[in-house]
N, C-alpha and C positions, 0 to 999 in steps of 0.2 A: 390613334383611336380616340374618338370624342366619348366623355362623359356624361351624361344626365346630369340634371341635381340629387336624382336617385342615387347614383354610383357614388356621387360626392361624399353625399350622407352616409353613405355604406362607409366610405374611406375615412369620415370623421369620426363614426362611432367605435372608431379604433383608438383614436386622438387619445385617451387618458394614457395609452401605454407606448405611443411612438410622440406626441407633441413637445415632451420635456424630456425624453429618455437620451439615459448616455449614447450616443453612435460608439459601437466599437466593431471596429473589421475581428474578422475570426483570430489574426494573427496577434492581435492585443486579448483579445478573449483570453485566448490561452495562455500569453503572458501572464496577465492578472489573476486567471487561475491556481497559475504553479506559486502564487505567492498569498494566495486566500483561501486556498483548501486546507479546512482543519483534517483532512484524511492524509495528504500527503506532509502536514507539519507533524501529523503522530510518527508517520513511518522514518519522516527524519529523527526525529529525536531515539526510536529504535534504534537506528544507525550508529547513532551520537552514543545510545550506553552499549552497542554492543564494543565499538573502536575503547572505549573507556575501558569497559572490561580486558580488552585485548592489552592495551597498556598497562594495567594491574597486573598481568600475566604476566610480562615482562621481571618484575620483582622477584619474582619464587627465584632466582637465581642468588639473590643477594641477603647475605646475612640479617639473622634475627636478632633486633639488642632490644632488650625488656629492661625496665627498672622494678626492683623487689622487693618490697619493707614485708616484715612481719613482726607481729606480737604473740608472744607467747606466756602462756603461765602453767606452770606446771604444779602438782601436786606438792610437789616438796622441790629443792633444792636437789642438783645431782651432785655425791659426795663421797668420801674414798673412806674409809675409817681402817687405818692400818692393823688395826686390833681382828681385821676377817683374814689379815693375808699370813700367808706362812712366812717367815716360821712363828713369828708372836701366834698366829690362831690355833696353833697344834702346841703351843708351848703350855706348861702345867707349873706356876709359879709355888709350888711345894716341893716341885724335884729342884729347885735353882736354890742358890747357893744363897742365905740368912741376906746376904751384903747386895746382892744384883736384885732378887726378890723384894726388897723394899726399898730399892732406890725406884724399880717400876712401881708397886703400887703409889709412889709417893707423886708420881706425873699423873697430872689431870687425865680422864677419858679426853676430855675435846682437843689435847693436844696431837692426838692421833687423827685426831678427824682434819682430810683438805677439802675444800668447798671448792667444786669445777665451775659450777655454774652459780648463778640466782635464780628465784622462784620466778621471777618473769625477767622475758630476753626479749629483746631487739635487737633485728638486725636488719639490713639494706644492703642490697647487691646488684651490681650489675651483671644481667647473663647473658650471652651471645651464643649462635648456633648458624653453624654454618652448611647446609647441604653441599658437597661435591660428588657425588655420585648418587643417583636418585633410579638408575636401570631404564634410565628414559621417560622417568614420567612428566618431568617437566614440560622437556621438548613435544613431549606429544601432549599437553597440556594448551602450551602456546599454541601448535596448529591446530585444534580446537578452538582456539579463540578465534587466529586468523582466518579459518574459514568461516564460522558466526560472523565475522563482520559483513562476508561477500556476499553470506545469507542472506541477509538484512538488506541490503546494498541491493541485491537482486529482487525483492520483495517491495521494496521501493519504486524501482524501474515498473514489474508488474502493474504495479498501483498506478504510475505516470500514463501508464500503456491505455489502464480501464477509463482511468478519467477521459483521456482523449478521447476514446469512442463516445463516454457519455457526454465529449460537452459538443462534439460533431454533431450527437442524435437531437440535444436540446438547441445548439445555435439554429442549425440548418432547420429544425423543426419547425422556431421562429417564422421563419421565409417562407416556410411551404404553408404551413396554417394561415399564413398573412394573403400568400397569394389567394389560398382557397377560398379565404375570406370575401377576399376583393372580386374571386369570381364570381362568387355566388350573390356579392352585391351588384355587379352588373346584372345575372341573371332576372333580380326582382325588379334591378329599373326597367331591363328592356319588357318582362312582364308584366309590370303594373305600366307602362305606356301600351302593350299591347291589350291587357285591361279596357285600359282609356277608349283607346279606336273599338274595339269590339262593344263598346257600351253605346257609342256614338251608330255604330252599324247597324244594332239591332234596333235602336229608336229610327232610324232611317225604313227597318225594316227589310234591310239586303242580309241581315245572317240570323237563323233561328235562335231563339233564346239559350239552348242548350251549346250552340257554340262559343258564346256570351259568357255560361257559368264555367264549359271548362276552362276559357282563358282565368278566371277569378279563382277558380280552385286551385289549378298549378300556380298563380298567384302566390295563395296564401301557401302551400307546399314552399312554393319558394321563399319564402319569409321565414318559416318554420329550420330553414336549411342552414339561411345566413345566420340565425341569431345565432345556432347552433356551432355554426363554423368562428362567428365571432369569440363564443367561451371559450370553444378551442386556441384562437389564439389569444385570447387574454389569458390562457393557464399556460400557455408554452412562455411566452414573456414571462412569464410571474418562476414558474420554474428556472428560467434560464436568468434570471434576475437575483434569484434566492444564489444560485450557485456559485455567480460573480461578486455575491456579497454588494449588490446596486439596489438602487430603488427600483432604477427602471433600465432599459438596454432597450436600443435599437440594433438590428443587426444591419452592418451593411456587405458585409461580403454576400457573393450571389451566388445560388447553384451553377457548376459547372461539370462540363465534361471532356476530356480528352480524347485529342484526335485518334491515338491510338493506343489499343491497351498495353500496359506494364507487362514485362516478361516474367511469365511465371518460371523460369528454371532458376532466374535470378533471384526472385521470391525465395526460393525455397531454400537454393543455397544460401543467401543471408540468413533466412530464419534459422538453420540448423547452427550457425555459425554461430551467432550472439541471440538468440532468445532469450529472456531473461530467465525461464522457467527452465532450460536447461543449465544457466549457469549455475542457477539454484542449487540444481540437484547434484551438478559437481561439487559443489561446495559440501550438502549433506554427507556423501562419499568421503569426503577430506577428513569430516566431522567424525562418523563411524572409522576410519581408516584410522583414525587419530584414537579414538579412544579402544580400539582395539592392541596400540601398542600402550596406551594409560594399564589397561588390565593387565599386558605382559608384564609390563613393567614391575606389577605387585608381587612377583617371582622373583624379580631380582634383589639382592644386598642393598642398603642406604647404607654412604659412608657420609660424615660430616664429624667437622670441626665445631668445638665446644669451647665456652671458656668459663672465666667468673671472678669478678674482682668487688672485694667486698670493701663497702663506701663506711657504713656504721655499726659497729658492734661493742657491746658493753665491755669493762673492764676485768671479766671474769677468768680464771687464768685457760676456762675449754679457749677461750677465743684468743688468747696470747699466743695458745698452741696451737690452733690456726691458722694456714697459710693466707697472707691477703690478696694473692690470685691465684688462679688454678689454669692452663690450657690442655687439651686433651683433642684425641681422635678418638670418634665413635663408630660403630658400626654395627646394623640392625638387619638380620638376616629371617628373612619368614619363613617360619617353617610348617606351621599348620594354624590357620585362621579360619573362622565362622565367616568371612562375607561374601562366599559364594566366590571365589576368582574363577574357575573355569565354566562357571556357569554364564557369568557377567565377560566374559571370551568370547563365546559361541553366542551371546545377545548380541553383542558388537559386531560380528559377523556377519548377524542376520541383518542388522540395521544395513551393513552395507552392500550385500546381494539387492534387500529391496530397494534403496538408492537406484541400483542398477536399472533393476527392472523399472522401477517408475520411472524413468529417464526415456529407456528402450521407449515406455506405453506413450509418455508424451512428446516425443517425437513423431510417430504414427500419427498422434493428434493433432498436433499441431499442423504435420501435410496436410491431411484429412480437413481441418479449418482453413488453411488455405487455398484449397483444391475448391472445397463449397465456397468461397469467399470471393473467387477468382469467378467462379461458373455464375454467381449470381450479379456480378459486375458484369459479366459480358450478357450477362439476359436481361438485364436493366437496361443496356446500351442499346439493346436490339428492339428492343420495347420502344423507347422514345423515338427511334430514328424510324420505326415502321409505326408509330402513332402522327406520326407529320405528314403522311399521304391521309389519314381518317382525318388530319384535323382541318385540311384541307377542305376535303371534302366535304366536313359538317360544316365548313366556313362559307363556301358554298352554296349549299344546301339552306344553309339560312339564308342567305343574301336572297335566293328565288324564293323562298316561302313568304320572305318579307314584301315582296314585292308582287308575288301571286294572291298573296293575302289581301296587299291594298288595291288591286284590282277585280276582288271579286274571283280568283278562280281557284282558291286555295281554302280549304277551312281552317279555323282558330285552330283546331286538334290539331292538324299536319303542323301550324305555325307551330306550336307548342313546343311538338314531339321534335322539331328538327333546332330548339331550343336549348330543352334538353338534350339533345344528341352532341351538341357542341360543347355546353358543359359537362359531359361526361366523359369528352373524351379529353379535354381540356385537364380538369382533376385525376384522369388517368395519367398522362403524361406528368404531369406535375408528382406524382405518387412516382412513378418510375424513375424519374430525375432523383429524388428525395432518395429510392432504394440504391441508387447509383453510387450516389455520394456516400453513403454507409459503408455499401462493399468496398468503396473505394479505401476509405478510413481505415476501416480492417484490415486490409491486405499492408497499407502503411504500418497500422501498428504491432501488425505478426511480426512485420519484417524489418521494424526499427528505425522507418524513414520518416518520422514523424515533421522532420525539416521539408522533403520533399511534398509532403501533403498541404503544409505553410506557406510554401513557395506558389502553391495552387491556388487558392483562395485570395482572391483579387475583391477589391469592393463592387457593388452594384454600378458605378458609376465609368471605373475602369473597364469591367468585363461588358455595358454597352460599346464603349466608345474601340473594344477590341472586335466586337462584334462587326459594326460597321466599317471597322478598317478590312475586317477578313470581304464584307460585302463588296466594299469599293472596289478590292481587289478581284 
């Protein structure tokens, strides 16, 4: 196809966002994606503290050792004064005999008094605690955690899944606004030449003046399209630039379509099988399944091992009489608590029936999205493959207007209209190829082939030169 300097110009007033732009094929796109998205670097680091968490979980099995100091001051000193205890406190030194009765009065009060403690105490200990028998709530502690990780894990995938569709809708956008662009800058070179000769016509005086204004009118119409088509692809570049974290991108992979469509039973079986929304929701299930034996558990006895070895204590004779370690077995049996347990049973429950059910609903869904997904790739398919006979035809149809017209037996209006009729249908097929490539995406990422969709996406440069190998052949 030859150019004008009109078409040229159309193709350079693109220049600021393709002349210095990075070229990247879709399959680097999406590399550099998975490693510049601040959306999927949050969902990892989610990942990151739910496994951390998990790991913590791990500990509840293993003993507790604290260190202890305290200060203490008390009112007075704690002290014995022998003179309360029987029999001296019940004895009546007038009944006692002249010789015993004043050898006691003759002993000091403080001699009777033993001082246990001092008015302030220090001490430091070590104390240890050991859970062995917990009625299960550890264990279902831990499976709580491990299934949080696969939460998160799964949540992640999701998010991989959305991105792809969105950088599919933005790369490929690129290309289709670009072409639209460039078609509708042809459109204004071929109509600002068709301008030209109808200007030249009507000074000749072979075409009315009014066939003259409409070739100028769809003229300027067509001016009004291209500028229009150009913001369009300078915001698809600028979006799909912002995304890749680039100044600028060029796209080079090209729209494509396959010879024959993907099977959808294999679709569906994949999807049911590893979706990541249903792993999800197994894992929710595990979560509820898990904290429903947390709650039994509050029914059961705590047994553990206790100890205690005392590091500093004053020189008071309470603390001489003091063991300086202690080990022991404990155990804690519940018998009537405020925190709601059979209430917080029948919650857990409930958490895990709706698991269920939301599992059952988005299953249903998700056929149901690949059922539409699958139906509008095979109507996109059918669209372009029956827009190649109309394009035909308009291509045609131009070629005789153009040449009926420079003969005098056509008017500017029929030129016009069979103008337009080529770019209409031209940007229709071009819009069908764009919906193809969508549905096609989708159906990859319900079904988690996001590799096979990679493998599809060839550059502009390979998928002509596949092109004319399929011709030669």
């Amino acid at each position: 196809m030859k150019f004008s300097h009109i078409a040229l110009l159309s193709l350079a007033a693109l220049g600021p966002f393709t002349a210095v732009a990075k070229e990247m094929g879709f399959s680097q796109a999406w590399q550099q994606l998975l490693t510049v998205s601040d959306k999927l670097q949050a969902g990892a680091q989610e990942v990151n503290r739910a496994e951390a968490e998990h790991e913590a979980g791990k500990d509840l099995y293993l003993p507790s050792i604290s260190l202890n100091g305290s200060y203490t001051r008390l009112e007075k000193p704690i002290e014995l004064d022998l003179n309360d205890l029987n029999p001296l406190a019940s004895m009546d030194p007038s009944t006692l005999p002249p010789s015993i009765g004043g050898a006691l009065a003759g002993i000091p009060s403080s001699m009777f008094v033993t001082q246990f403690t001092e008015q302030d105490i220090f001490r430091s200990s070590l104390q240890a605690m050991w859970p062995i028998y917990t009625g299960g709530k550890i264990t279902a502690a831990q499976g709580i955690h491990a299934a949080h990780v696969i939460e998160k894990e799964q949540q992640l995938q999701l998010s991989t899944r959305d991105l792809f569709i969105q950088l599919v809708d933005r790369y490929y956008g690129v290309a289709v606004t670009q072409s639209l662009a460039q078609t509708r800058g042809e459109l204004v070179s071929s109509l600002e030449e068709h301008a030209s000769h109808a200007q030249k016509l009507e000074e000749q005086g072979q075409i009315a003046k009014v066939e003259r204004l409409n070739a100028q009118v769809a003229l300027e119409n067509a001016k009004v399209n291209f500028a229009s088509a150009k913001r369009q692809a300078e915001m698809a570049v600028i979006a799909l630039s912002r995304m890749l974290h680039e100044r600028e991108v060029d796209t080079t992979s090209a729209l494509f379509m396959l010879a024959d469509a993907p099977s959808l039973p294999h679709l569906s079986q994949l999807t049911l099988l590893q979706h990541p929304a249903l792993k999800l929701l197994e894992a929710k299930e595990e979560q509820a399944s898990g904290l429903i034996d947390l709650e039994k558990g509050k029914y059961h006895p705590t047994v553990f091992l206790y100890g205690n070895y005392t590091l500093y204590e004053d020189d008071s004779l309470f603390s001489k009489m003091e063991p300086d370690w202690m080990l022991g077995v404990g155990v804690k049996v519940p018998l009537l608590s405020r925190d709601g347990r059979s209430g917080k049973v029948q919650a857990a429950k409930s958490a895990l029936l709706q698991a269920r059910y939301t599992k059952a609903q988005t299953q249903q869904d998700l056929s149901l999205l690949l059922d539409q997904s699958y139906r509008q790739l095979l109507q996109a398919q059918e669209e372009v493959l029956s827009l190649e006979t109309s394009l035909s035809l308009a291509q045609e149809n131009k070629r005789l207007r153009d040449l009926a017209f420079r003969q005098g037996l056509s008017t500017s209006i029929e030129k016009v209209d069979a103008e337009l009729k080529l770019t209409g249908v031209e940007t229709q097929q071009l819009g069908a190829k764009y919906r193809y490539i969508q549905a096609y995406a989708r159906l990859m990422a319900i079904s988690g082939q996001l590799e096979e969709f990679l493998g599809r996406s060839v550059s502009k440069y390979t998928g002509v030169a596949m092109q004319e190998s399929n011709n030669a052949g």
